[in-house]
Structures are given as C-alpha cells and as structure tokens.
C-alpha positions as CSV (number, residue, x, y, z in Angstrom):
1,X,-17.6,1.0,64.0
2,X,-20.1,-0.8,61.5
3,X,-20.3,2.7,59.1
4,X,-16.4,2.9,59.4
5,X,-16.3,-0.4,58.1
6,X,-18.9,0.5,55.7
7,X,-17.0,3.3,54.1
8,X,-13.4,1.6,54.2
9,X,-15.2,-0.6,51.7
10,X,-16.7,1.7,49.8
11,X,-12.8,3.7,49.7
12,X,-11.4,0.4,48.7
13,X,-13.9,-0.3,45.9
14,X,-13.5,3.1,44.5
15,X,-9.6,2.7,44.6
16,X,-10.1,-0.7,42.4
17,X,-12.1,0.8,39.8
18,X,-9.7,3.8,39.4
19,X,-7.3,1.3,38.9
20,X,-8.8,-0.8,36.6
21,X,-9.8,2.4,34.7
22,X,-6.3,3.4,34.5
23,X,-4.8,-0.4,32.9
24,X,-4.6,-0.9,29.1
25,X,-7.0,-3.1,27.8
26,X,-5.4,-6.7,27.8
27,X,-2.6,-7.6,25.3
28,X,-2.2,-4.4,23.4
29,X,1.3,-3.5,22.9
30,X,3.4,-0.1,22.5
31,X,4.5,0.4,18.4
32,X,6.1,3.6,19.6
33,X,9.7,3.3,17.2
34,X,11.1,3.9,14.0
35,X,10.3,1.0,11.8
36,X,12.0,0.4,8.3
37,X,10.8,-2.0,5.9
38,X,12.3,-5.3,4.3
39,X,12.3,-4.3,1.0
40,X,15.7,-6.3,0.1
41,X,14.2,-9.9,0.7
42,X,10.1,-9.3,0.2
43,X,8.6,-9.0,-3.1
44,X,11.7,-7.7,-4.5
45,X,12.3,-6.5,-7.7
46,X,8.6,-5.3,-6.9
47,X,8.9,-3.2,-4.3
48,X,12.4,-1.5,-5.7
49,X,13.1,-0.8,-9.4
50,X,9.1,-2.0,-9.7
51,X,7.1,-4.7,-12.1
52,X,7.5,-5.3,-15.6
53,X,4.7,-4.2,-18.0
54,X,1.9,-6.8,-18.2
55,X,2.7,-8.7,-15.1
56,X,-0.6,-8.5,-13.4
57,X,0.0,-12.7,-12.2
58,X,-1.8,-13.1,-8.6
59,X,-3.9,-9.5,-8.8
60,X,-7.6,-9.9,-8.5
61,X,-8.3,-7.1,-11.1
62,X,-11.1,-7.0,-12.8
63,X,-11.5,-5.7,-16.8
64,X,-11.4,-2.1,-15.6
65,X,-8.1,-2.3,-14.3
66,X,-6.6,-4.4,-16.8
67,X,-7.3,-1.8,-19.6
68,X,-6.1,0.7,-17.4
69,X,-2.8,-1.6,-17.2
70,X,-2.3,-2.6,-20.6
71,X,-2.7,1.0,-21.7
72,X,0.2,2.6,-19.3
73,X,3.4,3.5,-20.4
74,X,6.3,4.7,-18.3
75,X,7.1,8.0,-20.1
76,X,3.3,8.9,-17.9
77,X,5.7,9.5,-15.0
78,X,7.5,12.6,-16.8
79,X,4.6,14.5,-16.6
80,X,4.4,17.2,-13.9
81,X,1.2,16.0,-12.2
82,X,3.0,12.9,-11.6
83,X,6.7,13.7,-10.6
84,X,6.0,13.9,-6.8
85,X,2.1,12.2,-6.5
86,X,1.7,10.7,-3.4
87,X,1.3,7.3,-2.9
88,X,-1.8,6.3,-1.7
89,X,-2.3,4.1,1.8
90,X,-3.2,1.0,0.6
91,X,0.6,0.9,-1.4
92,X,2.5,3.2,1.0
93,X,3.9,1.1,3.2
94,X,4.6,-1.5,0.3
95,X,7.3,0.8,-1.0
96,X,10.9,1.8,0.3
97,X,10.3,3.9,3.1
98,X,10.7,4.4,7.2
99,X,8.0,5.3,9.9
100,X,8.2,6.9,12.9
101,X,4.8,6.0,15.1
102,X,4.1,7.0,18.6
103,X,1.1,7.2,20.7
104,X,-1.4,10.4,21.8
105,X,-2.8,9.9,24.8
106,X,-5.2,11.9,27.2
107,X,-3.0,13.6,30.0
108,X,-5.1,13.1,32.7
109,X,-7.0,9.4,32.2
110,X,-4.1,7.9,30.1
111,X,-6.5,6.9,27.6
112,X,-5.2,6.1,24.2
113,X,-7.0,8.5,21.9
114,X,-4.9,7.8,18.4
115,X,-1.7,6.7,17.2
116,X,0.2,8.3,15.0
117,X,2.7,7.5,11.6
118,X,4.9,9.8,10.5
119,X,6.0,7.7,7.1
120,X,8.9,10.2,5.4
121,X,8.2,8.7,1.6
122,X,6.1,12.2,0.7
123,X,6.4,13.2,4.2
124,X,3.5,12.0,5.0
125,X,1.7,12.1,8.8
126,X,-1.5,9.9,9.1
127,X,-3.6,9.5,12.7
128,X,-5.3,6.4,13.4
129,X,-8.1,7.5,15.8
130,X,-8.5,4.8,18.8
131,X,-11.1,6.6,20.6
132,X,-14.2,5.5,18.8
133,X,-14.7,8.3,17.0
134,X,-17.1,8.6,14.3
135,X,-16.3,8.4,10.2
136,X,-16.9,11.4,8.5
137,X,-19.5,11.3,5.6
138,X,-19.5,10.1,2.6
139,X,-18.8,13.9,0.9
140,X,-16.1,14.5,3.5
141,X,-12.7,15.7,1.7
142,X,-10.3,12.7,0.6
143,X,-6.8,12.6,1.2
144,X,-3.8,10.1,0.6
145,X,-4.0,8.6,4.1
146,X,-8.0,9.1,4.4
147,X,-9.2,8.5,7.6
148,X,-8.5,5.7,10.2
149,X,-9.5,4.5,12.9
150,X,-8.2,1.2,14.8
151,X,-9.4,-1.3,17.6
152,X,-7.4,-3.6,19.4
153,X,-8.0,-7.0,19.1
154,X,-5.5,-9.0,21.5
155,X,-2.2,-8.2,20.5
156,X,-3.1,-7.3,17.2
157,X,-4.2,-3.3,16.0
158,X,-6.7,-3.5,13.2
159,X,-7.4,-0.5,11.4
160,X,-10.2,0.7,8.7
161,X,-9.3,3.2,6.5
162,X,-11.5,5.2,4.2
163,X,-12.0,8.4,2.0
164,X,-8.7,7.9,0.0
165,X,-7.7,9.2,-3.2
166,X,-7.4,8.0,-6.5
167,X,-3.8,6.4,-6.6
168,X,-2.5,2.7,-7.6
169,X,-2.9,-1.0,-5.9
170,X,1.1,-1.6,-7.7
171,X,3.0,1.4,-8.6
172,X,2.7,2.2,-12.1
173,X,0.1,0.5,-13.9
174,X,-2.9,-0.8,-11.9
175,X,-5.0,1.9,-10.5
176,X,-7.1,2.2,-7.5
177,X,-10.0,4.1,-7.1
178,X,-11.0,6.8,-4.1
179,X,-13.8,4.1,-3.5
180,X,-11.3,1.5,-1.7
181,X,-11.5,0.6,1.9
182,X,-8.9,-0.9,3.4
183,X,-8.3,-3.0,6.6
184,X,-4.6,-3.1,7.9
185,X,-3.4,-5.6,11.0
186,X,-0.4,-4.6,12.7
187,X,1.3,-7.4,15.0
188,X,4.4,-7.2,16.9
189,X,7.1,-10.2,17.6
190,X,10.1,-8.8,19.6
191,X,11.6,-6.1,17.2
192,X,9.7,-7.2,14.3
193,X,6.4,-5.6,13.0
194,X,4.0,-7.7,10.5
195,X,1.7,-5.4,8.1
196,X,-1.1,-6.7,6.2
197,X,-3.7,-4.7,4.6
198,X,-6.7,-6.0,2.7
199,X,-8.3,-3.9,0.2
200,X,-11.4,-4.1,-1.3
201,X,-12.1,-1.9,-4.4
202,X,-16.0,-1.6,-6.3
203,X,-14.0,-0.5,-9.0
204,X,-10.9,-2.1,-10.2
205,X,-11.0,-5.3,-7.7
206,X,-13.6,-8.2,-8.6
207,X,-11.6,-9.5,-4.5
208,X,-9.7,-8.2,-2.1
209,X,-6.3,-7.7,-2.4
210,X,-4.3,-9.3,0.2
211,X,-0.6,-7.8,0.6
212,X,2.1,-7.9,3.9
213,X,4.9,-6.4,5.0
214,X,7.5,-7.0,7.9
215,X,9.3,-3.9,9.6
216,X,12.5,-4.3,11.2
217,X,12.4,-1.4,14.7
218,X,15.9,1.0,14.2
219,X,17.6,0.8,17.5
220,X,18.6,4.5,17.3
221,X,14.9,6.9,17.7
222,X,16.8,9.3,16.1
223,X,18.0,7.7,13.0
224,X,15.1,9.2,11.1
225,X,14.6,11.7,7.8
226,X,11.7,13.0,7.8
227,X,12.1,14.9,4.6
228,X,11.4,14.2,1.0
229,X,12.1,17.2,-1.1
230,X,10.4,16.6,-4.6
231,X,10.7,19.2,-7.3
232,X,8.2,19.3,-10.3
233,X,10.7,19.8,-13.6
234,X,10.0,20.0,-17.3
235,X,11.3,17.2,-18.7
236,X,10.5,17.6,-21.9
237,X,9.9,14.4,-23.3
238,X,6.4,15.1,-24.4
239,X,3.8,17.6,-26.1
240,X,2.2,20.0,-23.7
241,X,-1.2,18.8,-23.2
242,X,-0.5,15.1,-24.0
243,X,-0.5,12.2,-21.9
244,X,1.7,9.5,-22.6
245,X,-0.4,6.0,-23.4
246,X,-1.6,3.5,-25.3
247,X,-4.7,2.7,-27.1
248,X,-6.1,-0.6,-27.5
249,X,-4.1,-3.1,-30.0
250,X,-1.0,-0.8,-29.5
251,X,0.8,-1.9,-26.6
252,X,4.1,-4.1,-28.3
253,X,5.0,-5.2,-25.0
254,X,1.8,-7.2,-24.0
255,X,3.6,-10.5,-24.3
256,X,7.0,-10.1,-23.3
257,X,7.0,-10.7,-19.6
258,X,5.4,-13.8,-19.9
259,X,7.4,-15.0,-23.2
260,X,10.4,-14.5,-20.8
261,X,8.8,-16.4,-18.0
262,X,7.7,-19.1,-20.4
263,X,3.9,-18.5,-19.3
264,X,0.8,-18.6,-20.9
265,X,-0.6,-14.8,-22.1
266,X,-3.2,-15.2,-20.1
267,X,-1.9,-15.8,-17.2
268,X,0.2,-12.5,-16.9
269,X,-3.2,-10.8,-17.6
270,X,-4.3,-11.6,-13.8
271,X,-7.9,-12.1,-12.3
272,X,-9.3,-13.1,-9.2
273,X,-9.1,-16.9,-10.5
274,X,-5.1,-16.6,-10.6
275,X,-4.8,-16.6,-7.3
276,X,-5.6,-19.7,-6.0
277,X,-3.9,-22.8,-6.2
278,X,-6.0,-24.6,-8.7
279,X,-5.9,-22.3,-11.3
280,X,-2.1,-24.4,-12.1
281,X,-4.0,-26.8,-13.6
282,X,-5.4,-24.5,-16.1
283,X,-2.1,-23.2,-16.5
284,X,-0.6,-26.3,-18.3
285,X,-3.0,-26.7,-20.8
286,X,-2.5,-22.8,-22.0
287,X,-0.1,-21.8,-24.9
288,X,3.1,-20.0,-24.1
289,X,3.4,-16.6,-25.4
290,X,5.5,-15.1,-27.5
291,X,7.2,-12.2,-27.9
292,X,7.5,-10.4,-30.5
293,X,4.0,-11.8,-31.9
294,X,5.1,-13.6,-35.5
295,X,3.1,-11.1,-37.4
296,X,3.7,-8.0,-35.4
297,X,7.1,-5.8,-35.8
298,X,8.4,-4.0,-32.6
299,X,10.2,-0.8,-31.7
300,X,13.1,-2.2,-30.7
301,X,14.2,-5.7,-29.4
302,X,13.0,-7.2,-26.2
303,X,16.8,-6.7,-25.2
304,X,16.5,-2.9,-25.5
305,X,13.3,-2.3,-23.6
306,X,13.8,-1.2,-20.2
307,X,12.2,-2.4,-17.3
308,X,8.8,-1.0,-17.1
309,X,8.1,-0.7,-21.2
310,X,7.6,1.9,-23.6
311,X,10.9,2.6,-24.7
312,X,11.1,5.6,-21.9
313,X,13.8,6.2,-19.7
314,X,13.7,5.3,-16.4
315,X,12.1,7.2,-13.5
316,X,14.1,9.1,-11.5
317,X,15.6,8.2,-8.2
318,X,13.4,9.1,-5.3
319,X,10.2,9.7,-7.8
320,X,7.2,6.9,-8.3
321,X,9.0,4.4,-5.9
C-alpha cells in the first residue's frame, strides 16, 4: 500500500511538470493578425509624401550624416538601383504598409520557436527567432530584415536585430549604415499594437534614434496584399553613369525649410543636442534663416520647388515610400 502511494505521487508530480512544461511563459500575448499602420495621424506629412530637404530637427546625426543629407537630391530616386530598394528594418515599419504576423511553433512541445512578419511594402518576410538561438557572425550575409531574435519580457516582445544593409534612418536623405543594431518593443492594448525601435548607429548616429508606431489589427485575416510589383524603368532624366547630387556650397535649398518655419539654420541641421528640451533655450537666441540667402540667386522660387528639393519631379506612387 505504502509503494502504491509512493508511485501515485510520483505519477502526480510527473503530470504537473508536463503541465507546467506545456504553459506559456507568464504574460506573453498572441500578435497573430494583420496589422496596418496609423500613418494618417502620426508623423504625418513624414511618413506619406515624406520630409522636406534640410529638415533634420530632433535626429541625433552626427557630421557624417548631415553631409550625406545636405548633398541628396530627389532626382537620386530615378535612378534604377533605386526605383524598387528595399527599405531597411529600422524604417520599414515607419512607412505605409500592412503586416501579417503569426507564430511557428514546435508540433509536439508547443514551444514557440519564432514569429513571423510578412510586411507586403517590398514583399518582405522577416523571422524573429524566440528559441535562443545563436547570432550568426560578424561575416554572415546581410539582408534588409537582418537577423532577429526576440525575448519576452512580461507582456512586451523585445527584439534585437542585426546584420542589416545599408539603407536610410528617414526616407530620402539620412542614411544608415549596415553597422546599426536595433532593438524593437512590441506591446499590445486590445486591438492596438505599439512599435518602438531604438537604433544605434557607429556611423551616422552620435545617439540612439528613438522612433514609434501604433498598428490598428484588420478585423478581416484575409484583407491582406501581399504583393508589391516594382518594375525598374529608364527614366531618363539623367546621364548614364551619373548620380544625381550635390557637392558642398551647392545645395540652394539649405535654408528654405526653416525660413518657412521661421527657425534658426541651425536648428534644421539636427544633432543629438536638438533633442532635448533645453536645447529651446538656445533656440531663441539664434538668427532666423533665410531663404533665398541675400547674396545667393536660386533656380527657381521657393514657390516652385517641390516637396523634397532639387527641382525634380516627384517620386512615383508606390516607389521610395
């Protein structure tokens, strides 16, 4: 009677630590869905028709970036190499867009191995490995998504990304290098989804960058394009071999963003120091630009420029958004 006993307890114990085995760690939550962004009301025009030239005001760039960004001009985008680039993971989910993300999970255990985004801007698919796994070397390949891998912590995923291309922090004219590494948090409220990302760069960052998103879930699972068809074209607006820019001293629209926001040159020029509070201070004791300079003669009037500089046409719908 005493070794039946004995083994009933044994059975028991067993049972409870399949169990256990078997539960989700506490808190995390299920973003299986198809989630599309709040472009309308966040960081618009930003995050839609895109930034003015020049308007680098909250980026903590550093002087690498900012000759990068003063040197850009629109007509860059007309050139075949890149009509349909990708954009990279640190901006993706900045842009307009929609993402499908479901969970893999081992048949047998149940355990969460990854999760996985199908985001249909580029028709891209990226995997976020939850099962420990470790990061490839240094000389591994890059790619646009690099590689992930996420913990949960509470309710919240947290995911570190690395072994990304060369692509943008903002779309068009501040750069990012295939150095980055970037940590995203993903929290759920009800049928909302919060995305932040932090993203520190060796090369063009002297800080993090610190940008968030909200995603709204689509009640229908099966209001989703996946596609994103993307044909390179000769457009013909430049010489064969030459890349649209400009050299230093040549840009004409350096000042007009701020002479139109009534704010200081320098200001517009961005920096790790314009991001914090004190730096209005500062701000009041700077001249305001303006635009054209008195001495300097333009290619055509602040009026006529389009959005984004340069005197090009815009991009086309569907490309560099």
């Amino acid at each position: 009677m005493h070794n039946v006993s004995r083994v009933a307890v044994i059975l028991l114990l067993f049972v409870a630590v399949m169990l256990v085995g078997s539960i989700p760690a506490f808190a995390q939550v299920d973003l299986t869905g198809v989630w599309n962004p709040n472009v309308g009301d966040e960081d618009n025009p930003e995050r839609l028709q895109g930034p003015s030239l020049v308007e680098f005001v909250g980026l903590p760039i550093n002087d690498q970036a900012r000759v990068w960004g003063l040197s850009y001009r629109s007509s860059r985008l007309s050139l075949s190499e890149h009509q349909c680039q990708v954009h990279v993971v640190e901006y993706i989910h900045r842009g307009p867009m929609a993402m499908r993300m479901w969970e893999e999970r081992d048949p047998i255990t149940g355990q969460l191995i990854a999760i996985h985004e199908n985001i249909n801007t580029y028709e891209q698919f990226r995997t976020i490995w939850m099962d420990d796994r470790p990061r490839p070397s240094e000389y591994a390949p890059h790619t646009w998504m690099g590689f992930s891998t996420g913990v949960w912590e509470g309710n919240m995923l947290t995911v570190t990304t690395t072994h990304v291309k060369q692509g943008w922090h903002r779309r068009e004219n501040i750069p990012a290098s295939d150095e980055v590494t970037v940590i995203e948090h993903y929290v759920k409220h009800g049928n909302t989804l919060v995305h932040i990302s932090v993203t520190e760069d060796p090369i063009y960052l002297a800080e993090p960058l610190i940008k968030s998103e909200d995603f709204t879930l689509n009640a229908d699972p099966n209001n989703f394009n996946p596609f994103w068809p993307c044909e390179y074209t000769d457009e013909g607006e430049v010489a064969r071999g030459t890349v649209p820019s400009y050299f230093a001293g040549e840009n004409p629209w350096v000042a007009q963003y701020a002479a139109e926001h009534n704010l200081p040159q320098e200001v517009t020029l961005g920096g790790a120091e314009t991001m914090y509070p004190e730096y209005r201070a500062k701000v009041k004791s700077l001249p305001v630009a303006v635009h054209p300079p008195p001495a300097a003669a333009t290619p055509a009037s602040p009026a006529a420029a389009p959005r984004g500089g340069g005197g090009a046409a815009p991009a086309p719908a569907g490309r560099g958004q």
